[in-house]
C-alpha positions as CSV (number, residue, x, y, z in Angstrom):
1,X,261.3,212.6,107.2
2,X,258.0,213.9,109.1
3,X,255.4,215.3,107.6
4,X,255.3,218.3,109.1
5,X,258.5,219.0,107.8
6,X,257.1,218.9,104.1
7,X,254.0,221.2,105.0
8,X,252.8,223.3,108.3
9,X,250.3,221.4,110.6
10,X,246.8,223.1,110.7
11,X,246.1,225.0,114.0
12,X,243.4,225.1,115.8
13,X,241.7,227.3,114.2
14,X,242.5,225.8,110.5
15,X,240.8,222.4,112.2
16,X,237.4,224.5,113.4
17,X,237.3,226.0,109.5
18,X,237.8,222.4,108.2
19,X,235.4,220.9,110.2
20,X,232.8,223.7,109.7
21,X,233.2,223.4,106.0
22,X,232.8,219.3,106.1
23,X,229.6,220.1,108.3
24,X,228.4,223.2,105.4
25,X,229.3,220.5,102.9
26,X,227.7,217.3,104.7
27,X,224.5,219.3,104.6
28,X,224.0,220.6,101.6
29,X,224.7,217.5,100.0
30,X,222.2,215.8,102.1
31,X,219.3,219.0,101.0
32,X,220.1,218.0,97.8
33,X,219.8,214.3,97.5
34,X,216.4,215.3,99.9
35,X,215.0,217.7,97.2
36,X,215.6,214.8,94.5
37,X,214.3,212.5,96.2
38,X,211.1,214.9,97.2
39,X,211.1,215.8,93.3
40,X,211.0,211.8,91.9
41,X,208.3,211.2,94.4
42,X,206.0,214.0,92.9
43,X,206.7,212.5,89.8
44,X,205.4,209.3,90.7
45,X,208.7,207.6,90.4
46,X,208.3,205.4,93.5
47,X,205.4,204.0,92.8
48,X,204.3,199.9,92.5
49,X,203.3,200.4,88.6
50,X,207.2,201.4,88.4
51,X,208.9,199.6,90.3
52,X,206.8,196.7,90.4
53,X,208.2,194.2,87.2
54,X,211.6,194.9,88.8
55,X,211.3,193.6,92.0
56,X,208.1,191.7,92.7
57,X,208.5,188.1,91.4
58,X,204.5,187.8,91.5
59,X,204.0,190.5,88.4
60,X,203.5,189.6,84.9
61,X,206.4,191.3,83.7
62,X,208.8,190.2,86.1
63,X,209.8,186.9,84.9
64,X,209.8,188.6,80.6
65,X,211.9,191.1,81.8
66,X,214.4,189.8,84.0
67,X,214.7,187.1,81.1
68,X,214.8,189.7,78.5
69,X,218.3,191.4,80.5
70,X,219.6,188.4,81.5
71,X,220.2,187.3,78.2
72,X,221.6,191.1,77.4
73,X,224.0,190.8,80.3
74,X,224.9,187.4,78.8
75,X,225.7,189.1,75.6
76,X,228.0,191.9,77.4
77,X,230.0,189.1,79.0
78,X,230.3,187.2,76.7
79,X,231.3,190.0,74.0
80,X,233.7,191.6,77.3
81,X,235.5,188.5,77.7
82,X,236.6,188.2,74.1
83,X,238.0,191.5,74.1
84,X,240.0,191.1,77.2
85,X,241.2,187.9,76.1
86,X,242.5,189.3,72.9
87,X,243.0,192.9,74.0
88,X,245.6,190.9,76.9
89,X,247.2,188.8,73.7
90,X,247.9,191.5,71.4
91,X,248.6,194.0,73.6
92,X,251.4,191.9,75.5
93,X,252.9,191.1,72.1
94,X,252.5,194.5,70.9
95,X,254.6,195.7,74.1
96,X,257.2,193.2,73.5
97,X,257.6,194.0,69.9
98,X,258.5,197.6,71.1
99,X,260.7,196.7,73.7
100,X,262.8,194.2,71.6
101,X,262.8,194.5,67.9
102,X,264.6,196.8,66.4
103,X,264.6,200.8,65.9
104,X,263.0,200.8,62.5
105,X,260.1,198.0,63.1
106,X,259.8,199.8,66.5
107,X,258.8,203.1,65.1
108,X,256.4,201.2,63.0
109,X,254.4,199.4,66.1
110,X,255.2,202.9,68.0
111,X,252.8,204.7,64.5
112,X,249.8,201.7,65.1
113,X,249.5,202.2,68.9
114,X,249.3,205.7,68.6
115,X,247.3,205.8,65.6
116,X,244.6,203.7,67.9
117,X,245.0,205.1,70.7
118,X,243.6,208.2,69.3
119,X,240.8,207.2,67.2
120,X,237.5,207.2,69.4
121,X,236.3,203.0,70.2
122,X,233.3,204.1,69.0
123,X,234.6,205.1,65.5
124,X,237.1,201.8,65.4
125,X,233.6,200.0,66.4
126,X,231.5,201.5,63.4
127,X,234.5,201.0,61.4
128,X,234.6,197.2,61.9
129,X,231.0,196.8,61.6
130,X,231.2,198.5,58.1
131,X,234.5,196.9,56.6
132,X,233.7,193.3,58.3
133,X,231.2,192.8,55.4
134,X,232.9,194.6,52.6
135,X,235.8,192.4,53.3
136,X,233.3,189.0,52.7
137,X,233.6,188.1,56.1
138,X,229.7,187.3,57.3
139,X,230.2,187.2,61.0
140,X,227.9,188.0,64.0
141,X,227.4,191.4,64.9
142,X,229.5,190.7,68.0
143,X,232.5,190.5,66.6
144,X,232.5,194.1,65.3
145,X,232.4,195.1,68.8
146,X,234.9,193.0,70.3
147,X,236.9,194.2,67.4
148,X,236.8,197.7,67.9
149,X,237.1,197.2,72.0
150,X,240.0,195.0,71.2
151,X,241.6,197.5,69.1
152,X,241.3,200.7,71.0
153,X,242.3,198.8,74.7
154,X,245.1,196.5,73.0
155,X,247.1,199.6,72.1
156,X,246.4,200.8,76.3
157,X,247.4,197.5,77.6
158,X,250.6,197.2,75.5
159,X,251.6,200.5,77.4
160,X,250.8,199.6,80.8
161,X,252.9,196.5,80.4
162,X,255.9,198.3,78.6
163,X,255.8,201.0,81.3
164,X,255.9,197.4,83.8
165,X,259.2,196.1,82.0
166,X,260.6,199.4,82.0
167,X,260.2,199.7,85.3
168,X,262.0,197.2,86.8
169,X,265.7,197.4,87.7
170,X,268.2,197.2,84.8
171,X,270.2,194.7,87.1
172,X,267.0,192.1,86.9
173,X,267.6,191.6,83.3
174,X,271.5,191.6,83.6
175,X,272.0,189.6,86.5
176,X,269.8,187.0,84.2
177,X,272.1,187.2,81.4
178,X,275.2,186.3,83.6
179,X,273.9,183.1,84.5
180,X,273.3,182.2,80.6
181,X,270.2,182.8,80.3
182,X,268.7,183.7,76.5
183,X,267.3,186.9,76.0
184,X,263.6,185.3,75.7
185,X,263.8,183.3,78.6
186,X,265.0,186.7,80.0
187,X,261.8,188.4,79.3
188,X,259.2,185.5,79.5
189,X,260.6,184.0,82.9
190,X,262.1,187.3,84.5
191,X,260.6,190.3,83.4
192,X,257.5,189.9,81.8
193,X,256.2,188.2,85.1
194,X,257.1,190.7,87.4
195,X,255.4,193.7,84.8
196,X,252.3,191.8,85.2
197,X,252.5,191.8,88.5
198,X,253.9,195.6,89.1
199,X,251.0,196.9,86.8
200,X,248.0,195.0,87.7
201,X,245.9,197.4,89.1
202,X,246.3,199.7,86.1
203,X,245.5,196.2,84.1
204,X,242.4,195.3,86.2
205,X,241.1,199.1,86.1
206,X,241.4,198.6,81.9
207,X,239.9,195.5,81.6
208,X,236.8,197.2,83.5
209,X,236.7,200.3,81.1
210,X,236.4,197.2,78.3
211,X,233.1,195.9,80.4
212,X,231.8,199.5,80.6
213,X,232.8,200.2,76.9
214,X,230.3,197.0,75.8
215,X,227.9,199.2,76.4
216,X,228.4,201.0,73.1
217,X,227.5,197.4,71.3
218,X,223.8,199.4,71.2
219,X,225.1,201.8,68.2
220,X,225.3,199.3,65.9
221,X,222.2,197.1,67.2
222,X,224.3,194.2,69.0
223,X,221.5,192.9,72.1
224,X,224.3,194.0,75.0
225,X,222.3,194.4,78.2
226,X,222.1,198.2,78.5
227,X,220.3,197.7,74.7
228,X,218.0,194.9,76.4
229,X,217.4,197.5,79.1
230,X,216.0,199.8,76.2
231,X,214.0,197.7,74.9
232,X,212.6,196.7,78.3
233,X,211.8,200.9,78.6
234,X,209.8,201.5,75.1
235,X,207.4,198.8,77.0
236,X,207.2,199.5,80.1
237,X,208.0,203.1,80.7
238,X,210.0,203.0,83.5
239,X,213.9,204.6,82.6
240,X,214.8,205.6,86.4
241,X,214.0,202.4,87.7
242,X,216.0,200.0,84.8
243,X,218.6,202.2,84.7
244,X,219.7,202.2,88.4
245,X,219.2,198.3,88.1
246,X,221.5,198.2,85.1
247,X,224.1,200.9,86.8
248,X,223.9,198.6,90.4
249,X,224.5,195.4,88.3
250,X,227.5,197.0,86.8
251,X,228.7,198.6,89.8
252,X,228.7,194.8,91.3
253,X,230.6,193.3,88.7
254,X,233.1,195.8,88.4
255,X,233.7,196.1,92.2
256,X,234.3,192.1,92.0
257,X,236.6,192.6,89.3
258,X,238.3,195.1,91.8
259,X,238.2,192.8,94.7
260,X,239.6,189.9,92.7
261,X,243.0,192.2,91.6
262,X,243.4,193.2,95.5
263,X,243.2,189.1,96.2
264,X,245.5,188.1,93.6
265,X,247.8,190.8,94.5
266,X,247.8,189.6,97.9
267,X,248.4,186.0,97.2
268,X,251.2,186.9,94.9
269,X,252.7,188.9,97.8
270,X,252.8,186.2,100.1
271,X,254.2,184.0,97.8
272,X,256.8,186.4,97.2
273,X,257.1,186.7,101.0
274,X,257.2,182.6,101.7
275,X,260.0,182.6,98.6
276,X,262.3,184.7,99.7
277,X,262.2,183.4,104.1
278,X,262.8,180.2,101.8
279,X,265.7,180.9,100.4
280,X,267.6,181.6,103.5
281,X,266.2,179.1,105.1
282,X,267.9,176.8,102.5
283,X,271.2,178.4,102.2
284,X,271.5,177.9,106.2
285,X,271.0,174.0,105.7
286,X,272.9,174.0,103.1
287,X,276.1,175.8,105.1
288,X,275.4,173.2,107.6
């Protein structure tokens, strides 16, 4: 089916107004980024003094400083990979659980994920850091975090992977069951693979709101790297500058997180590909 036959095709004169409006549009956009940057240099925002311990390796308070968020973007890794490691665990049992067991312990998992997934991270990160000690247990600040990003994203990935097993054709699961296959190694070799790979994107774009969401480790004092970059600001008085270094540093990592999904997506296409000329391939030399 065409697409003109689900909408009409602009005319002529449609194009001109669209074009026209991207020009309007173009420009203004442009007057507007101009009259910032017009407004930051009156402020004396491009200035050496500002700029200076962020990119000139020859100032005094380059080498403190880079150190100083260095170490902070070591702590937001660090805390970041924990939770994705665990929020991944949980979350893939937790998805499981409500796609096998049975109606009554279902409901109950069904209660906890909601019950997370509506309480704020923020709140389920104060929370940890308050009951953490009540409870006797004397750990690092950095665990409250990772427990409260674990808890809130745990309860997101178990639905993107339940909405990846549902997903798939019914005939998947029974076609497995013919050939005598138990209903775990039904899910662990058949499905579950194949949810993973149907819902990655929506995996890798959760696993970068849990990097982003380490930013909220300042709230209860843990030394993540947009705390670092605070710290860095009470002494040298330069917010604008530090904070577009922190937003480009995150905007790098997360666009290699990005990068790395499209790759592995790609090589688990091809292998799908090379799998299934394979098979054919076999079945002729075999006929032979």
């Amino acid at each position: 089916m065409s697409d003109s036959v689900l909408y009409e095709a602009p005319g002529p004169r449609a194009r001109l107004r669209a074009r026209y409006a991207s020009v309007i549009t173009g420009l203004v956009l442009l007057a507007v980024f101009g009259w910032v940057i017009y407004r930051l240099a009156q402020g004396g925002e491009f200035t050496y003094e500002k700029w200076g311990p962020l990119i000139d390796p020859t100032n005094e308070s380059f080498t403190p400083l880079w150190t100083l968020l260095g170490k902070g973007l070591g702590n937001t890794l660090l805390a970041a990979g924990w939770s994705i490691l665990f929020s991944l665990v949980i979350g893939t049992v937790l998805a499981l659980t409500r796609v096998t067991a049975a109606a009554w312990y279902r409901w109950a998992v069904v209660g906890v994920i909601e019950l997370l997934r509506g309480t704020p991270v923020v709140v389920l990160i104060f929370f940890a850091y308050q009951a953490l000690p009540v409870m006797g247990l004397d750990l690092p600040v950095m665990w409250s975090l990772v427990i409260g990003l674990t808890a809130y994203n745990c309860v997101i990935i178990a639905e993107i992977v339940r909405a990846g097993i549902d997903s798939l054709p019914k005939g998947q699961s029974e076609a497995a069951y013919a050939v005598g296959m138990r209903r775990g190694q039904v899910m662990f070799n058949v499905l579950l693979p194949q949810a993973f790979r149907a819902m990655l994107p929506a995996l890798i774009s959760q696993l970068v709101v849990v990097l982003k969401d380490t930013s909220l480790g300042f709230t209860i004092s843990y030394p993540e790297f947009v705390q670092r970059g605070e710290t860095a600001i009470e002494n040298l008085g330069n917010p604008i500058q530090l904070y577009l270094f922190i937003a480009l540093i995150f905007i790098v990592i997360n666009y290699t997180l990005s990068k790395l999904a499209v790759y592995t997506e790609r090589r688990l296409s091809r292998g799908r590909k090379s799998s299934a000329t394979a098979e054919p391939e076999s079945a002729a030399t075999t006929g032979d």
